[in-house]
C-alpha positions as CSV (number, residue, x, y, z in Angstrom):
1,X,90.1,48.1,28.3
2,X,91.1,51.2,29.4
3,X,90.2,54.4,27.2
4,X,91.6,58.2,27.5
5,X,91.5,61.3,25.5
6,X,94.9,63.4,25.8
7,X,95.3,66.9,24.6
8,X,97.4,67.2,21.3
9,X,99.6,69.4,23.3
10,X,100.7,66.6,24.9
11,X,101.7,64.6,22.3
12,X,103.7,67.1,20.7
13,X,106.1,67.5,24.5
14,X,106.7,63.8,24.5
15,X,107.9,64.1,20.8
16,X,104.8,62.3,19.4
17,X,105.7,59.3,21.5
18,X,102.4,57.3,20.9
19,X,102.7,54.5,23.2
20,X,99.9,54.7,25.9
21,X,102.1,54.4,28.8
22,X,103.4,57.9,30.0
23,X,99.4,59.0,29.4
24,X,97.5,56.4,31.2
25,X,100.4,56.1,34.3
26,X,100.0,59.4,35.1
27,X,103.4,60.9,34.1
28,X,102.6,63.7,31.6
29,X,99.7,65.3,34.4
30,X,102.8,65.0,37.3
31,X,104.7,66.4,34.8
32,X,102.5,69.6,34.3
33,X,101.5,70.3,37.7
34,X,105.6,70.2,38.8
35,X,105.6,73.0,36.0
36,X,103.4,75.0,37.8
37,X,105.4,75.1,40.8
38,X,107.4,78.6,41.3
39,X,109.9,76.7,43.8
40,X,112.9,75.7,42.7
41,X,113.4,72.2,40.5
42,X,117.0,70.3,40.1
43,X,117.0,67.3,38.1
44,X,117.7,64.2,40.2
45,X,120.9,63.4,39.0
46,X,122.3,66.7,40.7
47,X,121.3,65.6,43.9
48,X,122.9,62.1,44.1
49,X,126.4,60.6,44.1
50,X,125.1,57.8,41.9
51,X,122.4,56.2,40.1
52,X,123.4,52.2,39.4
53,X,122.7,48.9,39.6
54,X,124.9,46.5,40.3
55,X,125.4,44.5,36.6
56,X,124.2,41.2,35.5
57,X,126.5,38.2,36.4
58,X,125.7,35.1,37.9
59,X,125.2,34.7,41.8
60,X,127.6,32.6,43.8
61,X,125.4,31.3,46.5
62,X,126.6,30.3,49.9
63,X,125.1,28.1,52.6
64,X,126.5,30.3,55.7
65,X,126.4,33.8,56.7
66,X,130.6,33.2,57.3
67,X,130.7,33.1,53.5
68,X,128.5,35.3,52.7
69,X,126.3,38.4,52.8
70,X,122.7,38.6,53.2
71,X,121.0,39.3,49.3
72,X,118.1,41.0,48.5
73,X,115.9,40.0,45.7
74,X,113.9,43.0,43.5
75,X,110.9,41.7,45.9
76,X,112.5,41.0,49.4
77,X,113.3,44.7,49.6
78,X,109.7,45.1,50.0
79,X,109.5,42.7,53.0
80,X,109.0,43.6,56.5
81,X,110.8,40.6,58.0
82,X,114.0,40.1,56.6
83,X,115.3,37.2,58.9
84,X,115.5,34.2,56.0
85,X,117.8,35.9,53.2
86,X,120.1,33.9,51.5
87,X,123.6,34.3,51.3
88,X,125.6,35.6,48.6
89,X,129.5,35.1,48.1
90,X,131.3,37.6,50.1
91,X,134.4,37.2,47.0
92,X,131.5,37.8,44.5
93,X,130.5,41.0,46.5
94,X,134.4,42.0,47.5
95,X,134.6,42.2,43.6
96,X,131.3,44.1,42.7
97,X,130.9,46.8,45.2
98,X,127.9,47.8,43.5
99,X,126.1,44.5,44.6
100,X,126.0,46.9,48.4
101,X,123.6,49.3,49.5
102,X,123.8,51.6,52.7
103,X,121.0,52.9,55.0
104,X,119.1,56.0,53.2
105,X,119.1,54.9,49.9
106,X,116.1,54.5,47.8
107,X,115.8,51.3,46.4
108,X,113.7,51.3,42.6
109,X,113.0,47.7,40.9
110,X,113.8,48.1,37.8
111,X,112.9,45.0,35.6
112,X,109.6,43.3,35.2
113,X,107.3,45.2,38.1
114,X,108.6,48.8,37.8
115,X,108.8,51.9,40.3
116,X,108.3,49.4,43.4
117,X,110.2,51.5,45.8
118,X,112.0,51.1,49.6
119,X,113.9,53.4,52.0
120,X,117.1,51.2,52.7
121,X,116.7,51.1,56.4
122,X,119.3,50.6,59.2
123,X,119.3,46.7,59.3
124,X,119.5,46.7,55.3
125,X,123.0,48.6,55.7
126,X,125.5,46.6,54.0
127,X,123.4,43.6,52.3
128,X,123.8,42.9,48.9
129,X,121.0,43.3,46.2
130,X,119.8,42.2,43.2
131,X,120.6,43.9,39.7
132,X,117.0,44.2,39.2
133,X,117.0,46.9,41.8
134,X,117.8,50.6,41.0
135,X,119.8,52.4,43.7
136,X,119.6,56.4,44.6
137,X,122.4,57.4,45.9
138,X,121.1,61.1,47.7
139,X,123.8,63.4,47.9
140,X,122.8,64.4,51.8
141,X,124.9,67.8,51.6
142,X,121.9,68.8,48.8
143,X,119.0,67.2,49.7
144,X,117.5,65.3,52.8
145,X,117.8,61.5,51.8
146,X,114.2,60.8,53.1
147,X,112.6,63.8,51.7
148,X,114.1,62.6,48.2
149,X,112.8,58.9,49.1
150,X,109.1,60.3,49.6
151,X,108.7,62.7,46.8
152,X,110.2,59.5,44.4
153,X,107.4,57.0,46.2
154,X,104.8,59.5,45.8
155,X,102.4,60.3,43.1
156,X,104.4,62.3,41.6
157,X,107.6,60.8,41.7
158,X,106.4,56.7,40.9
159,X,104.8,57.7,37.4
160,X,107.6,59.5,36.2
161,X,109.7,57.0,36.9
162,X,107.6,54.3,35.2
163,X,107.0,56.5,32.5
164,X,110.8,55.6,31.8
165,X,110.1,51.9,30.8
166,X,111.3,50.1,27.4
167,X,110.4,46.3,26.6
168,X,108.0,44.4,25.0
169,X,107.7,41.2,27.1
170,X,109.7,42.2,30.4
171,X,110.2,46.0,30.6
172,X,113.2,47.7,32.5
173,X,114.1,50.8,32.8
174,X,118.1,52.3,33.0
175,X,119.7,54.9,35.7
176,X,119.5,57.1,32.2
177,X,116.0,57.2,32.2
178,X,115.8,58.9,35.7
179,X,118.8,60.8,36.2
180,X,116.4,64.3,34.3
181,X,113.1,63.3,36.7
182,X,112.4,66.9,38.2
183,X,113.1,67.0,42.3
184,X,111.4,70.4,43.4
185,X,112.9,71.9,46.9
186,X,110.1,72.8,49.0
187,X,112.4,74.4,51.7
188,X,114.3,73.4,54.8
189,X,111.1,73.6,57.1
190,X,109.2,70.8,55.4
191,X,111.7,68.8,53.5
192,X,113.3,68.2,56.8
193,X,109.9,67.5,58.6
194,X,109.4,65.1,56.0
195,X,112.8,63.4,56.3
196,X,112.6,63.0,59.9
197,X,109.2,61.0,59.8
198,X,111.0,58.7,56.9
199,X,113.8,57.8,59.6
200,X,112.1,57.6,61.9
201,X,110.0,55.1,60.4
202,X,113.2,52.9,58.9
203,X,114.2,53.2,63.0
204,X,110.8,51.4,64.0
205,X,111.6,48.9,60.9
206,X,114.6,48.1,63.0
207,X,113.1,47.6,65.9
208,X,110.4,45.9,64.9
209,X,113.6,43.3,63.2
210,X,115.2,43.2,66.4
211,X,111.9,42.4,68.7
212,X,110.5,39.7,66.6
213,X,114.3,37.8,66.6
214,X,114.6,38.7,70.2
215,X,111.4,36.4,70.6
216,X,111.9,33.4,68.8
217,X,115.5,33.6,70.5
218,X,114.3,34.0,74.2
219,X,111.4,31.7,73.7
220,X,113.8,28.4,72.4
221,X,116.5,29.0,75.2
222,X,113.8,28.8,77.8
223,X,113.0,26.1,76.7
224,X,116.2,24.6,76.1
225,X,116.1,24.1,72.7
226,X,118.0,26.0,69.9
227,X,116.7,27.4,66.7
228,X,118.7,26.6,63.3
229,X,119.7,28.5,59.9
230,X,118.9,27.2,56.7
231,X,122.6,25.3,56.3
232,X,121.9,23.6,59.7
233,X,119.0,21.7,57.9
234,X,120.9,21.3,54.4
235,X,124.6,19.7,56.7
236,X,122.4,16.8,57.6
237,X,122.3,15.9,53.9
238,X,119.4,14.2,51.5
239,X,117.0,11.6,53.3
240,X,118.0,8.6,51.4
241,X,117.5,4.9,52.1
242,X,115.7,5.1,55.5
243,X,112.9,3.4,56.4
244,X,109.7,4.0,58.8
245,X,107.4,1.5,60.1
246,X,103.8,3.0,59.2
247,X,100.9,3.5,62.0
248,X,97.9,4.4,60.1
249,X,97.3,4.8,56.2
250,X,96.7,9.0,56.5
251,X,100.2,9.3,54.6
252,X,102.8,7.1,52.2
253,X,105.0,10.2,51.2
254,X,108.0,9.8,52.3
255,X,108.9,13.4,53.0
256,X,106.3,13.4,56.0
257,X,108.1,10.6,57.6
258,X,112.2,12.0,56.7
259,X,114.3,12.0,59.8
260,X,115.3,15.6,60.0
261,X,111.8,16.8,60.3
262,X,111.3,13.9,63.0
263,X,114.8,14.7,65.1
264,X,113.2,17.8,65.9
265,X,110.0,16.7,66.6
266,X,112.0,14.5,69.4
267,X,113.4,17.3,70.6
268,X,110.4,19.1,71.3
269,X,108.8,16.5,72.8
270,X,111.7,16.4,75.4
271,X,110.1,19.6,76.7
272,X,107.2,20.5,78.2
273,X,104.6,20.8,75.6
274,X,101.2,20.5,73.9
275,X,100.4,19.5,70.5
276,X,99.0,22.6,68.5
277,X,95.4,20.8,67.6
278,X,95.0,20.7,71.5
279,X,96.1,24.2,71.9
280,X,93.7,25.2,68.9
281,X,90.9,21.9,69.4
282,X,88.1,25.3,69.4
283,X,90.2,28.1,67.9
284,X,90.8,27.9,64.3
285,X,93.7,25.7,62.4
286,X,92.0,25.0,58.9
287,X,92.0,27.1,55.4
288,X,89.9,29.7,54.7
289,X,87.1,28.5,52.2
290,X,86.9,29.4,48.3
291,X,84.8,32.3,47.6
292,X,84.1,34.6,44.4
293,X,85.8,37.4,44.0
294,X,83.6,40.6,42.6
295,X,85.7,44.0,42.3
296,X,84.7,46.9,44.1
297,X,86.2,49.8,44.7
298,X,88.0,50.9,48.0
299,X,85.1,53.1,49.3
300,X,82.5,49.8,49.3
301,X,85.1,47.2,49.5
302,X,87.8,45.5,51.6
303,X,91.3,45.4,50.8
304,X,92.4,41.4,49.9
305,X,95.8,40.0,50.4
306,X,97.3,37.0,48.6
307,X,100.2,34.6,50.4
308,X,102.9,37.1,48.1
309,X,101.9,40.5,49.5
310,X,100.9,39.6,52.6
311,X,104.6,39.4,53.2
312,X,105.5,42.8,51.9
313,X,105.6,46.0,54.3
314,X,102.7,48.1,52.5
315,X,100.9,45.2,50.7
316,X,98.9,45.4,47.2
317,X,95.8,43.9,47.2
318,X,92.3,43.6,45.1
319,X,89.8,45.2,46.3
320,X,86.5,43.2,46.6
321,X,82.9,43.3,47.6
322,X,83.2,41.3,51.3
323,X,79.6,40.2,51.1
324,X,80.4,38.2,48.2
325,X,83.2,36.3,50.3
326,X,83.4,33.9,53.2
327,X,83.0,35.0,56.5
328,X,86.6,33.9,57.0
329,X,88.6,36.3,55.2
330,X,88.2,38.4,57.9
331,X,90.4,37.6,61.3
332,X,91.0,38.0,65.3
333,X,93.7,39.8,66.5
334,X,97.1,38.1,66.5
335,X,95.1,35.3,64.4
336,X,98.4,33.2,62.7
337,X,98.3,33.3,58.9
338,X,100.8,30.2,57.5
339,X,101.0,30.7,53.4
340,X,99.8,27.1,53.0
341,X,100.1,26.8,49.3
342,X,102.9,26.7,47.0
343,X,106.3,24.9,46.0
344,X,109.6,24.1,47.5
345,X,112.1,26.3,46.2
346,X,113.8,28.5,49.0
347,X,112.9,31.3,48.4
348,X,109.2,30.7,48.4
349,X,106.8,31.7,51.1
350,X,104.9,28.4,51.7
351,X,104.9,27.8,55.3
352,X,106.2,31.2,56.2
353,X,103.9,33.0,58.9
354,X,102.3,36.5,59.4
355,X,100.7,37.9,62.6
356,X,96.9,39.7,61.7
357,X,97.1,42.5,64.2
358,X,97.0,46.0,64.3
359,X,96.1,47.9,61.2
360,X,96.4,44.8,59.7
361,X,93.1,43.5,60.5
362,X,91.5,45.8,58.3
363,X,92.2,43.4,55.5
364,X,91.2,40.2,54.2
365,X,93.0,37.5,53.6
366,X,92.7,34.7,51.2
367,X,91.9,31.0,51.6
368,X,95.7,30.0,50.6
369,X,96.4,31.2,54.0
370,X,96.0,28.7,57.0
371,X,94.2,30.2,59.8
372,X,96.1,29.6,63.0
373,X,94.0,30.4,66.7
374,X,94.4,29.7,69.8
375,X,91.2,28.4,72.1
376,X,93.7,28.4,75.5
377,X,93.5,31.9,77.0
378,X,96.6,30.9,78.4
379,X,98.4,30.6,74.9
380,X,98.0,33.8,73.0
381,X,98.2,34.1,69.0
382,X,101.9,36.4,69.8
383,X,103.4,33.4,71.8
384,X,102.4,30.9,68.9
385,X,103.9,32.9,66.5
386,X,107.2,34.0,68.1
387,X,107.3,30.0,67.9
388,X,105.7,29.1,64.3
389,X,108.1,31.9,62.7
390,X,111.4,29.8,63.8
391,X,113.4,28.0,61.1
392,X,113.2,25.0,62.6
393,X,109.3,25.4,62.4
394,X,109.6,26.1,58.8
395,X,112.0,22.9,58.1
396,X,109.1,20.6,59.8
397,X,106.5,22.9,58.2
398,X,107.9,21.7,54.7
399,X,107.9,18.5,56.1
400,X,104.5,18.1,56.3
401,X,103.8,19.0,53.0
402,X,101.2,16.6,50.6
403,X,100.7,17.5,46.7
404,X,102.3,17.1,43.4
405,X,102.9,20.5,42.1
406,X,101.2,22.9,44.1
407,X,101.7,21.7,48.0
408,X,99.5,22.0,50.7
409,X,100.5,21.3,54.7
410,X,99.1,17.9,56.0
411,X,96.8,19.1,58.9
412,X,96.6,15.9,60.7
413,X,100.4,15.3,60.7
414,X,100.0,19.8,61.4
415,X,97.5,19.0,64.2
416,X,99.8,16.0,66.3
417,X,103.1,19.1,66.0
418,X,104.6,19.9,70.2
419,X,104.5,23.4,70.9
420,X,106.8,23.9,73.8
421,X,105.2,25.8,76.9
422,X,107.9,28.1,79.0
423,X,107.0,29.5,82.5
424,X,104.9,32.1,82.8
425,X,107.9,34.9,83.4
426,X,109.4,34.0,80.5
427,X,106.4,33.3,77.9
428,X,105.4,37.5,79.4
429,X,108.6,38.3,77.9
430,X,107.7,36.3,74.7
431,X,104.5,38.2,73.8
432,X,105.5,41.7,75.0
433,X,108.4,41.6,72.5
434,X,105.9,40.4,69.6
435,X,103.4,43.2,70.2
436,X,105.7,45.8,70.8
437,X,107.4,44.2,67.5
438,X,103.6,45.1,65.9
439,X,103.7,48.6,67.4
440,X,106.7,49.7,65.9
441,X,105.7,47.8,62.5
442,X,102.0,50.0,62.4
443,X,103.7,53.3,63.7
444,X,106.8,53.0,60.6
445,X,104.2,52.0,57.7
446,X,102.0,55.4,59.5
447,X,104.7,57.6,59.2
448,X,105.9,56.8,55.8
449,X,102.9,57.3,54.6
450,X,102.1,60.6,56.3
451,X,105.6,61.8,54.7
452,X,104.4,61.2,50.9
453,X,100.9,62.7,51.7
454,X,103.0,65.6,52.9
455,X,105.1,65.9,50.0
456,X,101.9,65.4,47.8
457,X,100.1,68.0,49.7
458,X,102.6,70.5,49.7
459,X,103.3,70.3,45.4
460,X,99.5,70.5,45.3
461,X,99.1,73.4,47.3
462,X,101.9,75.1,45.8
463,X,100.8,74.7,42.1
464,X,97.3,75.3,43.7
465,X,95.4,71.9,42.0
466,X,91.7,71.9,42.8
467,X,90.5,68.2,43.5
């Protein structure tokens, strides 16, 4: 339980409101030292063309990106890879312009996790998006759009907003609930300083988009095999009716035996090859172990990412006390992480992969992740991933799966899986792209952060807050 003592003043401004909410988040402190400032403060309605979402209504989905536009969910805008949306109807969008957002917008969830926030960046320009996501429009003849995204994402900004909520058992908040939050203008110099490193970083989002595609797509054509979308898999309709002659007793599901999953292990094996157990035989392709979790805070402890966040482009973690926790939680650079427990649906990350590398290996990972390393020096973690990432990959991935509810990947039918090896030229190529892929993903999440610590230094300073 968490306890505070308030001023009466306090009360008495917030109309007597006596809900702990605006006093525990923060708001009513932001709210006093944005008082203090002598600048200039516009409320944030005057500095946009619009403050929506897009309405409830149901979703027409579509199998193919000729149908449809790419949709983003209240938590994929928080994703760094955004290479598996799902399509919704282009007709459905056509007549709801609000379901599209543009490049510079700040993006708010708005229902159930509030004041989650994202910088629309340039390969986001034109996807649709979920009602559960606020859109800020900035007006860019009155204010820098990444300066306005920054002061909203920082300390600030995210408890004023939140301070906003209504609901008992899933809390929202309205555009009417915002459109008063207090923007101050901290002059051309550094609200355009601070803009600048915000775009730039959405650029190096971009990149980093464009690199990762650039090697799953370069690493199939060489060799000679083709990647699929999601409909590719779904055309070939349900496995029904087939049947399989059974070599060993390891597995009776059916699913692990379905001929999509084995087409394309055909085709692999048409290549040249090795099976990722050999390629791994004194690396690492097992779970991380169970381990008790004891809190600590983040000066003592290590920051520890579940299979959700570990997806997200500045993930949220627990921090915990490492030397209470397996060795394992802790990787090797470009160590592959495959969320390796979960459920079916689409949208769900089991068997999706993330690369530890980079800043990244500061944090631990849990044991729901399978840990993926290569023992071949002549196989790198970036090459295996550029692969593992593919949708084809994924399809066969799911294939593999053994459980009732909660699924897990079969590791022996995982173990016996062709990796296709590409010449030497071509597999240079491969890794380059993934690590200059990583590059730009460490150097964007660096400079968005620098711009909120700038906009939070600069409001401190100015109302001249003592730590």
């Amino acid at each position: 339980m968490k306890t505070k003592a308030i001023p009466s003043q306090w009360l008495i401004k917030n109309g007597h409101r006596m809900d702990c909410n605006p006093y525990m988040g923060g708001a009513v402190e932001a709210r006093a030292i944005l008082e203090k400032l002598a600048c200039q403060k516009q409320p944030l309605a005057d500095l946009t063309t619009g403050i929506y979402h897009a309405g409830r209504e149901g979703r027409k989905w579509v199998e193919t990106e000729e149908f449809g536009v790419p949709f983003l969910g209240s938590t994929d805008i928080l994703k760094s890879d955004l290479s598996h949306l799902p399509f919704i109807s282009k007709q459905q969008v056509a007549n709801n312009p609000a379901f599209t957002i543009h490049k510079g917008w700040t993006l708010i969830t708005r229902s159930g996790t509030i004041g989650r926030m994202a910088y629309a960046r340039p390969d986001m320009d034109g996807m649709a998006c979920s009602e559960h996501v606020m859109r800020v429009v900035p007006n860019t003849n009155e204010i820098p759009s990444g300066y306005l995204y920054a002061y909203l994402n920082s300390k600030f900004g995210v408890p004023i907003v939140v301070s906003g909520t209504y609901g008992s058992i899933i809390q929202s908040i309205e555009p009417q609930h915002i459109a008063a939050l207090p923007v101050p203008r901290l002059g051309d110099t550094i609200e355009g300083a601070i803009h600048r490193l915000v775009e730039e970083a959405a650029e190096l989002w971009g990149d980093y988009q464009v690199k990762l595609n650039q090697a799953t797509s370069i690493l199939f054509r060489s060799a000679g095999l083709q990647d699929i979308q999601a409909e590719n898999w779904h055309a070939q309709g349900a496995d029904l009716g087939f049947t399989t002659k059974l070599t060993s007793q390891r597995s009776l599901r059916a699913l692990n035996f379905n001929s999509r999953y084995l087409g394309f292990v055909d085709k692999i094996k048409l290549t040249r090859h090795r099976t990722l157990g050999d390629i791994c035989s004194t690396g690492l392709l097992s779970r991380g172990g169970r381990f008790k979790r004891v809190d600590a805070d983040s000066e003592h402890g290590i920051l520890l990412l579940g299979q959700k966040q570990a997806f997200w482009s500045f993930p949220i973690g627990r921090w915990i006390a490492p030397q209470y926790a397996k060795d394992e939680i802790e990787v090797s650079d470009e160590t592959i992480l495959i969320a390796s427990q979960g459920t079916l649906g689409e949208k769900e990350v089991f068997c999706r992969p993330i690369l530890a590398t980079g800043d990244w290996l500061t944090y631990g990972f849990s044991e729901h992740f399978l840990r993926v390393a290569p023992s071949d020096p002549n196989i790198s973690g970036a090459y295996l991933f550029a692969f593992l990432r593919s949708e084809m990959v994924f399809r066969c991935l799911r294939s593999m799966s053994v459980g009732s509810k909660q699924q897990d990947i079969h590791t022996g039918l995982l173990s016996e899986f062709p990796v296709p090896i590409i010449s030497d030229t071509q597999k240079d190529k491969v890794e380059d792209l993934v690590r200059d892929a990583y590059v730009a993903k460490d150097l964007a999440s660096r400079n968005e952060l620098k711009a909120i610590g700038l906009v939070e230094q600069a409001i401190e300073q100015a109302a001249q807050v003592k730590h």
